[in-house]
Each structure stands twice: as structure tokens, then as C-alpha cells.
NUMIMAR-906064 format. One line per field, with one value per residue (C-alpha): x, y, z. Coordinates in steps of 0.25 Angstrom, whole numbers. Each point is the difference from the previous one (the first is absolute). Layout:
N
px (X / ...)
py (Y / ...)
pz (Z / ...)
END
This chain:
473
px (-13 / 10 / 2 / -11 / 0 / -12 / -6 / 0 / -5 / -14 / -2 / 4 / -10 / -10 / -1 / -2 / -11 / -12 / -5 / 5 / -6 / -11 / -4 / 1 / 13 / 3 / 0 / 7 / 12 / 0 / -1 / 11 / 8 / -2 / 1 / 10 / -8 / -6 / -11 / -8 / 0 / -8 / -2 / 13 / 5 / 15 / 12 / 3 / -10 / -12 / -13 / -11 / -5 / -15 / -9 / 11 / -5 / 1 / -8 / 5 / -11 / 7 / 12 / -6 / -8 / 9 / 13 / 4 / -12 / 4 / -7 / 2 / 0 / 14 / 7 / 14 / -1 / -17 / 9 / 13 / 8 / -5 / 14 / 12 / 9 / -6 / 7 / 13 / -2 / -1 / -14 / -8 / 3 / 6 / 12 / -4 / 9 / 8 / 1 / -11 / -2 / -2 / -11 / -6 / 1 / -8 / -12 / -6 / -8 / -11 / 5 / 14 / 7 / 6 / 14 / 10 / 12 / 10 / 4 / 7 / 6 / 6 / 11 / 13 / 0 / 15 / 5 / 9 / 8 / 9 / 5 / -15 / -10 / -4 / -10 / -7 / 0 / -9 / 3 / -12 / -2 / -6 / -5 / -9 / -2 / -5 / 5 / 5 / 11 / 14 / 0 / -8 / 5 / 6 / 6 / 2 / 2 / -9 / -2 / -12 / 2 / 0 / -13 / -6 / 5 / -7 / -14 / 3 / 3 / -13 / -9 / 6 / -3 / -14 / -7 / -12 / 3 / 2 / 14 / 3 / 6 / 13 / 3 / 4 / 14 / 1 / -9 / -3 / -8 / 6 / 13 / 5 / 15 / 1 / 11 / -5 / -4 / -15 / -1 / 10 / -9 / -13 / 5 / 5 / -14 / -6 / 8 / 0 / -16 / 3 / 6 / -9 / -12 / 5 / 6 / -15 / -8 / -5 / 6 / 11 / 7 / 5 / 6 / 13 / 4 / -3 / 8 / 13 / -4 / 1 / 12 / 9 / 13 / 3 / 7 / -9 / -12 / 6 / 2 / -14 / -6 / 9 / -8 / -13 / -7 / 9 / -2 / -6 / -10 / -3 / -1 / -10 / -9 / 0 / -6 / -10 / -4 / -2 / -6 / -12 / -1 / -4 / -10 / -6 / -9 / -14 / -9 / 5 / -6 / -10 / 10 / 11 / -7 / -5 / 14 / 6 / -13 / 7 / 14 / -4 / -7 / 9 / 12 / -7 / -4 / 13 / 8 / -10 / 2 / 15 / 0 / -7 / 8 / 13 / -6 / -5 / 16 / 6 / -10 / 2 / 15 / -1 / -9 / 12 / 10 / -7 / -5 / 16 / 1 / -10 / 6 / 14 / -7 / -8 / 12 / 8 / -13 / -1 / 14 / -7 / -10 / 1 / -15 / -2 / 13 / -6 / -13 / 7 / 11 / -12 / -6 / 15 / -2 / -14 / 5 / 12 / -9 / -10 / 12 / 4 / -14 / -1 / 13 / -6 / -12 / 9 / 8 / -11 / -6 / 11 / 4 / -13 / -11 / 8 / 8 / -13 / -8 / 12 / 3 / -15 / 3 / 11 / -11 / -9 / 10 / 4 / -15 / -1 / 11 / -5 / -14 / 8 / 7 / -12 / -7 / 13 / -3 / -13 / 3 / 8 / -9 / -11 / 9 / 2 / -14 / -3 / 10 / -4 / -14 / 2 / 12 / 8 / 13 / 4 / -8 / 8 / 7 / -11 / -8 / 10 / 5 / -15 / 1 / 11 / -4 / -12 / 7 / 8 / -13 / -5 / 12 / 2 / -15 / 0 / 14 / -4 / -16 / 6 / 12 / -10 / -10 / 14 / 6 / -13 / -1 / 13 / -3 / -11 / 8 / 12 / -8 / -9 / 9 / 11 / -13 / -5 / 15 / 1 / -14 / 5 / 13 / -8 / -9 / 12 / 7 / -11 / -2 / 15 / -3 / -12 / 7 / 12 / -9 / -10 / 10 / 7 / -15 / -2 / 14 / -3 / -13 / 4 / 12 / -10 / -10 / 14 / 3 / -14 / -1 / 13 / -6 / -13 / 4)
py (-5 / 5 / 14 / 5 / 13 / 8 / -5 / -14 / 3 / 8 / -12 / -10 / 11 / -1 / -15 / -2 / 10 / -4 / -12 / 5 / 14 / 6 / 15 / 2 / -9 / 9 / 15 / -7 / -5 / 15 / 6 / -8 / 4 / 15 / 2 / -12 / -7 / -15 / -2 / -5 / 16 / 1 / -13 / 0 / -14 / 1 / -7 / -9 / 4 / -8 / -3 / 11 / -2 / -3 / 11 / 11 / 13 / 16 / -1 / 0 / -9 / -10 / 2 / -2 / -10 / -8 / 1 / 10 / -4 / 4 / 6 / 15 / 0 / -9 / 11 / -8 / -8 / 50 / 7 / 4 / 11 / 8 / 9 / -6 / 8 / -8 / -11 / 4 / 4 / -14 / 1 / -10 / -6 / -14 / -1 / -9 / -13 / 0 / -15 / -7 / -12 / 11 / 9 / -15 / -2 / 14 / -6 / -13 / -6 / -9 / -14 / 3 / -3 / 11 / 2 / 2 / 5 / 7 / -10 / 8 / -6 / 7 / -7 / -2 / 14 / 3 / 11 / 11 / 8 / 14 / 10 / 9 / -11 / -14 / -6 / -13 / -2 / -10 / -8 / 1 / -11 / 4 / -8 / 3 / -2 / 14 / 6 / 14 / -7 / -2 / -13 / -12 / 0 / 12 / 1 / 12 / 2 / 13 / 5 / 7 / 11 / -4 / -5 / 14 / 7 / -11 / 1 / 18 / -1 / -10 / 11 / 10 / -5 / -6 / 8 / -7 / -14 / -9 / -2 / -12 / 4 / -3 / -4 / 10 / 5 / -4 / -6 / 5 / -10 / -8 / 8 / -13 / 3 / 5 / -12 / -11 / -12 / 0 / 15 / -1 / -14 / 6 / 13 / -9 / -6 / 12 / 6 / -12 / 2 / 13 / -1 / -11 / 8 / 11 / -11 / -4 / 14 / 0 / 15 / 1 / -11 / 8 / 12 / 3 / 3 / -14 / -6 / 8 / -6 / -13 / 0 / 12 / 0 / 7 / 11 / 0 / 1 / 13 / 7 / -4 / 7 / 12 / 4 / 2 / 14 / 9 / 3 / 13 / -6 / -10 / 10 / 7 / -10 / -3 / 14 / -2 / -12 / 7 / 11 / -8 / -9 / 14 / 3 / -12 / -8 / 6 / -9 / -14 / -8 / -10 / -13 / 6 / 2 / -13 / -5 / 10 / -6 / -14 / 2 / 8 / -12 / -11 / 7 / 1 / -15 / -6 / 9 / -5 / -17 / 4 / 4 / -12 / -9 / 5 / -3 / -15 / -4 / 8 / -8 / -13 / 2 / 3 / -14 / -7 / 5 / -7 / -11 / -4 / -1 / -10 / -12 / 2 / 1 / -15 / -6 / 5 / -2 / -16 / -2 / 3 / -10 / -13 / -7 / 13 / 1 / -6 / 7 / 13 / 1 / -4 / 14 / 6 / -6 / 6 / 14 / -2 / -5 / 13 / 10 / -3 / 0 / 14 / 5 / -4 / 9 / 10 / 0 / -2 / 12 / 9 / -4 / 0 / 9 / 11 / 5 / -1 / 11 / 8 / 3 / 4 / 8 / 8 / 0 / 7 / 13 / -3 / 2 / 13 / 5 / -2 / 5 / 12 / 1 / -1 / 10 / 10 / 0 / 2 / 11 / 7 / -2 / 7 / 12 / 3 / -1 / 9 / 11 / -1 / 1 / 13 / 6 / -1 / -1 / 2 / -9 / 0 / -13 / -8 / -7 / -7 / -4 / -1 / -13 / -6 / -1 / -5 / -11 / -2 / -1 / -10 / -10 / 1 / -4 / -12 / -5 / -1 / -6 / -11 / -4 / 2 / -12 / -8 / 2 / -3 / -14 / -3 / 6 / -9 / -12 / 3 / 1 / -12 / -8 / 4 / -3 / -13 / -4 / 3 / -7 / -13 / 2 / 0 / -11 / -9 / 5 / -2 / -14 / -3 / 4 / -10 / -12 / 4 / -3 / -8 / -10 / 1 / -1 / -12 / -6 / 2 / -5 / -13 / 1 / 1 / -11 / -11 / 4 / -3 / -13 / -4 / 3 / -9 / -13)
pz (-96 / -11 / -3 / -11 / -10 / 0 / -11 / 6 / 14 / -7 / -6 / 12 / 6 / -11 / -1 / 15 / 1 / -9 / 7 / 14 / 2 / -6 / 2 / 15 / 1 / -14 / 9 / 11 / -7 / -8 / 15 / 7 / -14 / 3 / 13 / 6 / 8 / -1 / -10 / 11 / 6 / 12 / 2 / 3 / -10 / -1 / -5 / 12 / 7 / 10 / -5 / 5 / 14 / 1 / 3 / 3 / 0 / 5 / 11 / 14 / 4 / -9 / 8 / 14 / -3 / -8 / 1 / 14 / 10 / 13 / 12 / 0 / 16 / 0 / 7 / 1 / -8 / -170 / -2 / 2 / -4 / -11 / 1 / -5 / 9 / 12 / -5 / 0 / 17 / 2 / 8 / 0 / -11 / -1 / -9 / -10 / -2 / -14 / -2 / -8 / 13 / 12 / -11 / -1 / 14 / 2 / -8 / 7 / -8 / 5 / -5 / 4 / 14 / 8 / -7 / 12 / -6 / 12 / 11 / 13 / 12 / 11 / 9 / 8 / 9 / 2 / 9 / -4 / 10 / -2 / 9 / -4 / 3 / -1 / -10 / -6 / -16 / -4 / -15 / -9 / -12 / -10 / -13 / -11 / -15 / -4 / -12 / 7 / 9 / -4 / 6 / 5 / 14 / 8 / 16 / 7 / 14 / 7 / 14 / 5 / -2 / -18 / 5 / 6 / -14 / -8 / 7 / 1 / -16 / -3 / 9 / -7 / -13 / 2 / 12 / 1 / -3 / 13 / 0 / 11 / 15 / 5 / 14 / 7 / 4 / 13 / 9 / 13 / 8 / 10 / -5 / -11 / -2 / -14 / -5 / 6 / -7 / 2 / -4 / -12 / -6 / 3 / -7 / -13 / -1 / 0 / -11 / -8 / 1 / -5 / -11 / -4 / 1 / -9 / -12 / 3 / -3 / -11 / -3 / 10 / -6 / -12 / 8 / -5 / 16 / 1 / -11 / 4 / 16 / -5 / -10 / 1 / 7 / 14 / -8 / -11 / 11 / 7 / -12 / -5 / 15 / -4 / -11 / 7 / 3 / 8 / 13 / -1 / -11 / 12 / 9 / -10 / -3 / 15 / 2 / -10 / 4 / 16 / -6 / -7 / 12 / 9 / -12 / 2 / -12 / 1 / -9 / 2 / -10 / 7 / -5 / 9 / 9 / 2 / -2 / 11 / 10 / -4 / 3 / 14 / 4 / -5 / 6 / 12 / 0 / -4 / 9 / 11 / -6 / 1 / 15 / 4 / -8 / 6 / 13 / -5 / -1 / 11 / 8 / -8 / 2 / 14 / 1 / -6 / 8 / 12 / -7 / -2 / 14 / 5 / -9 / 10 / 10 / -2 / -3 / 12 / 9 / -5 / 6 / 14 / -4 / -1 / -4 / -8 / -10 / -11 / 1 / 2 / -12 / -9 / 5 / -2 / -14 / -3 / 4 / -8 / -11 / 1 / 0 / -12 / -6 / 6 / -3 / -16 / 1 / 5 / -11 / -8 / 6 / 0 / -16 / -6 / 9 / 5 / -12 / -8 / 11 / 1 / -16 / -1 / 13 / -9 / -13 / 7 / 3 / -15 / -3 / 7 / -7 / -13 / 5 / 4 / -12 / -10 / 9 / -3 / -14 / 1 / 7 / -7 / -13 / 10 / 4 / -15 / -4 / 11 / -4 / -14 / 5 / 10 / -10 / 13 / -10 / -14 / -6 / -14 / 5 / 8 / -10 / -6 / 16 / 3 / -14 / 5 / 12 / -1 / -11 / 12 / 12 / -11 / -1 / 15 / 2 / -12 / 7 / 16 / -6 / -10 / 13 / 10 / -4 / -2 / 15 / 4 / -5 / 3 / 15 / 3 / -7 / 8 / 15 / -4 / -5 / 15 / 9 / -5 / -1 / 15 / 4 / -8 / 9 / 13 / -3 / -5 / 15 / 9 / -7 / 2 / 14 / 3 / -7 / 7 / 14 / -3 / -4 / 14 / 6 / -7 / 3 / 16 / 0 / -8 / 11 / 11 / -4 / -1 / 14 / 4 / -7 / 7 / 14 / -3 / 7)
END
């Protein structure tokens, strides 16, 4: 799509909206314009995005009835800111795009297909050594055809640790929208050696799911943190973090933050509540699924590793045995046969099942942390109302704090509402979609398996009934 003036895109705009939207679609569109998010709002529609999961809901009955069902006794196993000074702090509110393709992009209309416009790919890990550490940077790809980028195709190279400034600058730019987790920074279990190949790949995939999750957010896409992360230079990088809050800003905000968590929130509204109810429990179901999933393939593996062993062992036995060699290298044959469709659904199940639990593992304590920070805010709008209240300060000052923070309470609560229906759909699609994959992968194994010796069965049989025939006189 070309580049259009103003006057050209309100008409674009204007002639696609008549026939397409009427007065519902008409607030939606005007919403999604104002605030940043997708027209779909709490429904969660947006550019790139999968269609709405049927029957998702708040409730955590839906949750353990639906999605998470596991036995509790498996011990092992609309408004935004009225202020116009809370726009410059960056809050809450997206940055809107300047090109005419990402505003259209912000809009999705009902006859149009979702219009993906940022491609990322994450790739070739190369190590760096000097004489103060050794690190991994990985190239990121990125290409696009929006308007606000110099080019159409960018690569840089970053290192984790450009990823953790990333995800700190999207937190601290929208605190109650979901930003998606990293992996973590080292991995304890079963003590993986930090640069080995397994750990570096599945440290890639990870970061390329990452990345691709933001360009996919509806808001977060247009962060100008991200931008710089996909395009800038090294150099041009460390100068930009450089310019953030100084360290005893941070350390203030830190205490701030500390010091309203102590408060505590007193009157939760009852939506949060039921929210915090949902998150408690999921993180205690997928915490639990993860657990037993680990277990599944350290079991699986350990049923391979001895599996391997029998098909050697036939064909070293069948040396020993005359009038059973045949019969005994076709058994070595099966085994060989039924490792390797094992060694499939491992792969299968480490690839598809295990990554997918384990990133929902990391959104539950990202959940928490938006919880806690939506709480904060709240809490300092209650302390304020409460000094006002008893004139336990000078209260010259508060009712213009006690405004803006309650501007900044409402943009919070629209933000974490309008993400919240979005990451539930794409929660439910994501652990559906992982599990019936990995159901389809048994069934296809176990009927490799039964082929595999029914075949033999039959072989022998047909075998036996020759010999039998040749007895008969």
C-alpha cells in the first residue's frame, strides 16, 4: 500500500466504512482510534491475530473444566486519559503509528483480512568471547512495510541482555498490559551447560516467539523501545538505554512502588478480583501440567535409551541360533522400527507440548506482576483520598494528584480489561491447539507401533503354516 496524505486516507477511511460498519462497528473503530487498541476491544480482534476461542470466559470453572482439568490430589505430579500531561509520562498509552498503513492497520474492519505488516525472524546464535565474559548474540531479520520505518528490511544482532531492557522498557511503558515472558536466564534443572547447543536453540526459539508476539500485540507493536530493538545499531542501542531514568529516579520509583504494595489495595473491584482468582488458579494448574509433563519425557527418554539396546542384542543373539536367525533379526528390525517412531513423538513432545506449558508457566508470574502493579496504583489513588479525606497533609496540592491519578487508575484498568480477553483467547488456542497436536502424535505412534508387529505376527504365522504344509506327507 502506497504512502497516502491525510486527506486521502479519511476518504480511503470514509469510503470503506458505510456498508461495512454501522453504529456498533462505528464506536469501535472511533475507540480503537483513541486509545490504541484494536477495534475489536475486549474481544480481543487484532492485526494478525487468531480468531476468538469459543466459550472463553473469566471464570475459573471454565479453566478447570475446559482447558487445565487435573486431579488436585497429583502430589508428584472508556476512557483514557483526561490529562494531557499523562501522555507525555508514556503510561499506558500506546504510541500511535505516524504512517497512514499502521493507523489503517489499527482499524480492522469487518470485510477486511487481518493486515500483517512486521515479519521478525530470529536466527544463527554466534558466540563472542573477551577477556570480562563470554556471550551469545543472536541476528534478528526484520521486514515491514510501515510508513514510520526508514527501510523495508533491517538486521541487527542482540544478546540477551538487549532482550531484558526491551521487556523492562515495554513494563515500564505499559504496566498493565501482558507483555510476553522471556526464558529465563539460566536454567537450573538437571544443571544444562549454559552454551550448549540444545540450551542456545531452544533459547533462539524462544526469543524468536518473543519478539513475534510483540510485533503481534496490537498495542506493543508500536513502542518506540521496540522500533529502536529491531533497527538501531549496537552503538546507536547503548546510547539509546543511556538516556533512560537515572538511577536514583529508579531507585524512587522502586520505593514508591514498595511502599503502596505494604498499603495494600482495600476495595478491589469485583473484575479484578475474579481475575486475580483466575490467575491463582491457572498458575497453579499449568505449574502442576508442567511438572507432569517433564516427567512424561524424562520417563519417555529413559524408555528409549533401553529400547536401543534390545535391537543388538537380537541380532547378536540370532548368531547363537541357528533355526531362529530369521525370526530373530525381524524382531531386531521391529524394535529398530519402534525407536525411531518413539524417538518422533519425543521430538514431537519436546518441540511442540513442552515449550507451549512452560511459556504459560512464565505468563502466569507476568500476570501477577501486572496484578501487582495495577494494585500499586490503586493504591496510591487510596492513600491520597484518604489524606485528603482526614487532612492528614497539606491538601493545596492533592486534588489535582488525586485527578490524575485517578485518569491514571482508569487507563490502567481499560488497558489490563481490553489485553485481558485477548491473552485469554490466544491462551486456550495456544494449549488446545499443543494438546490435540500431541494426542494426533500418539495415535499416529501407537499405530506405527501395531503395523510395525502385526506385520511380523503375520509374517511368522504365514511362515509357520509353510512349514507345516511341508511336513504333511
Amino acid at each position: 500500500m502506497g504512502t497516502l496524505g491525510g486527506a486521502g486516507l479519511a476518504a480511503a477511511v470514509a469510503a470503506s466504512r458505510p456498508r461495512t460498519l454501522g453504529m456498533e462497528g462505528e464506536r469501535r473503530a472511533s475507540q480503537a482510534r483513541s486509545s490504541g487498541l484494536p477495534a475489536g476491544g475486549a474481544d480481543g480482534d487484532s492485526p494478525g491475530g487468531s480468531a476468538p476461542f469459543p466459550g472463553s470466559s473469566g471464570s475459573s470453572a471454565l479453566l478447570q473444566a475446559e482447558v487445565l482439568d487435573l486431579e488436585e490430589d497429583e502430589d508428584d505430579l472508556e476512557v483514557f486519559s483526561k490529562d494531557a500531561s499523562l501522555m507525555d509520562m508514556n503510561s499506558f498509552s500506546p504510541m500511535m503509528p505516524t504512517s497512514p498503513l499502521s493507523m489503517i492497520n489499527q482499524i480492522k474492519f469487518e470485510d477486511e483480512p487481518d493486515l500483517k505488516d512486521l515479519f521478525i525472524t530470529v536466527d544463527e546464535p554466534e558466540s563472542h568471547v573477551t577477556t570480562i565474559e563470554t556471550f551469545i548474540t543472536y541476528r534478528i531479520i526484520t521486514k515491514t512495510s510501515r510508513g514510520e520505518f526508514d527501510s523495508s528490511e533491517f538486521e541487527v544482532r542482540r544478546r540477551y541482555q538487549d532482550f531484558l531492557w526491551l521487556k523492562g522498557k515495554l513494563e515500564e511503558a505499559h504496566p498493565t498490559l501482558i507483555i510476553p515472558p522471556l526464558p529465563e536466564k539460566f536454567i537450573v534443572k538437571g544443571m544444562v551447560e549454559r552454551f550448549n547447543d540444545d540450551f542456545i536453540e531452544t533459547r533462539r526459539k524462544a526469543l524468536h516467539k518473543f519478539l513475534n508476539r510483540i510485533a503481534d500485540h496490537p498495542t506493543l507493536t508500536f513502542n518506540e523501545d521496540f522500533k529502536i530493538f529491531l533497527t538501531a545499531q549496537a552503538w546507536e542501542l547503548s546510547s539509546h538505554k543511556k538516556q533512560g531514568p537515572g538511577l536514583l529516579s529508579r531507585m524512587g520509583q522502586t520505593v514508591r512502588a514498595v511502599a503502596s504494595s505494604m498499603r495494600g489495595v482495600k476495595n478491589r473491584p469485583e473484575e479484578f478480583m475474579e481475575m486475580n482468582n483466575f490467575i491463582e488458579l491457572f498458575s497453579q494448574k499449568i505449574n502442576l501440567i508442567d511438572k507432569i509433563s517433564q516427567r512424561i519425557y524424562k520417563e519417555e527418554r529413559e524408555y528409549f535409551d533401553e529400547m536401543k539396546e534390545y535391537g543388538p542384542i537380537h541380532i547378536l543373539w540370532s548368531a547363537s541360533e541357528e533355526d531362529l536367525v530369521d525370526t530373530l533379526k525381524d524382531v531386531a528390525s521391529c524394535i529398530d522400527r519402534c525407536c525411531k517412531a518413539t524417538e518422533k513423538r519425543m521430538s514431537g513432545l519436546s518441540e511442540a507440548l513442552l515449550p507451549v506449558v512452560h511459556e504459560y508457566v512464565l505468563y502466569s508470574e507476568m500476570l501477577m506482576g501486572v496484578m501487582k502493579r495495577r494494585d500499586q496504583i490503586q493504591a496510591e489513588l487510596d492513600s491520597k483520598v484518604e489524606a485528603l479525606t482526614y487532612k492528614k497533609t497539606d491538601t493545596d496540592l492533592l486534588p489535582e494528584e488525586i485527578g490524575k491519578l485517578e485518569d491514571k487508575m482508569e487507563c490502567a484498568n481499560n488497558a489490563l480489561k481490553a489485553d485481558w480477553e485477548r491473552w485469554k483467547q490466544n491462551m486456550q488456542n495456544d494449549i488446545k491447539l499443543a494438546f490435540t497436536d500431541m494426542a494426533e502424535e500418539n495415535i499416529h505412534y501407537y499405530e506405527q507401533c501395531l503395523a510395525t508387529w502385526e506385520s511380523f505376527l503375520t509374517s511368522q504365522t504365514n511362515l509357520h503354516l509353510e512349514e507345516t504344509s511341508e511336513d504333511k506327507p
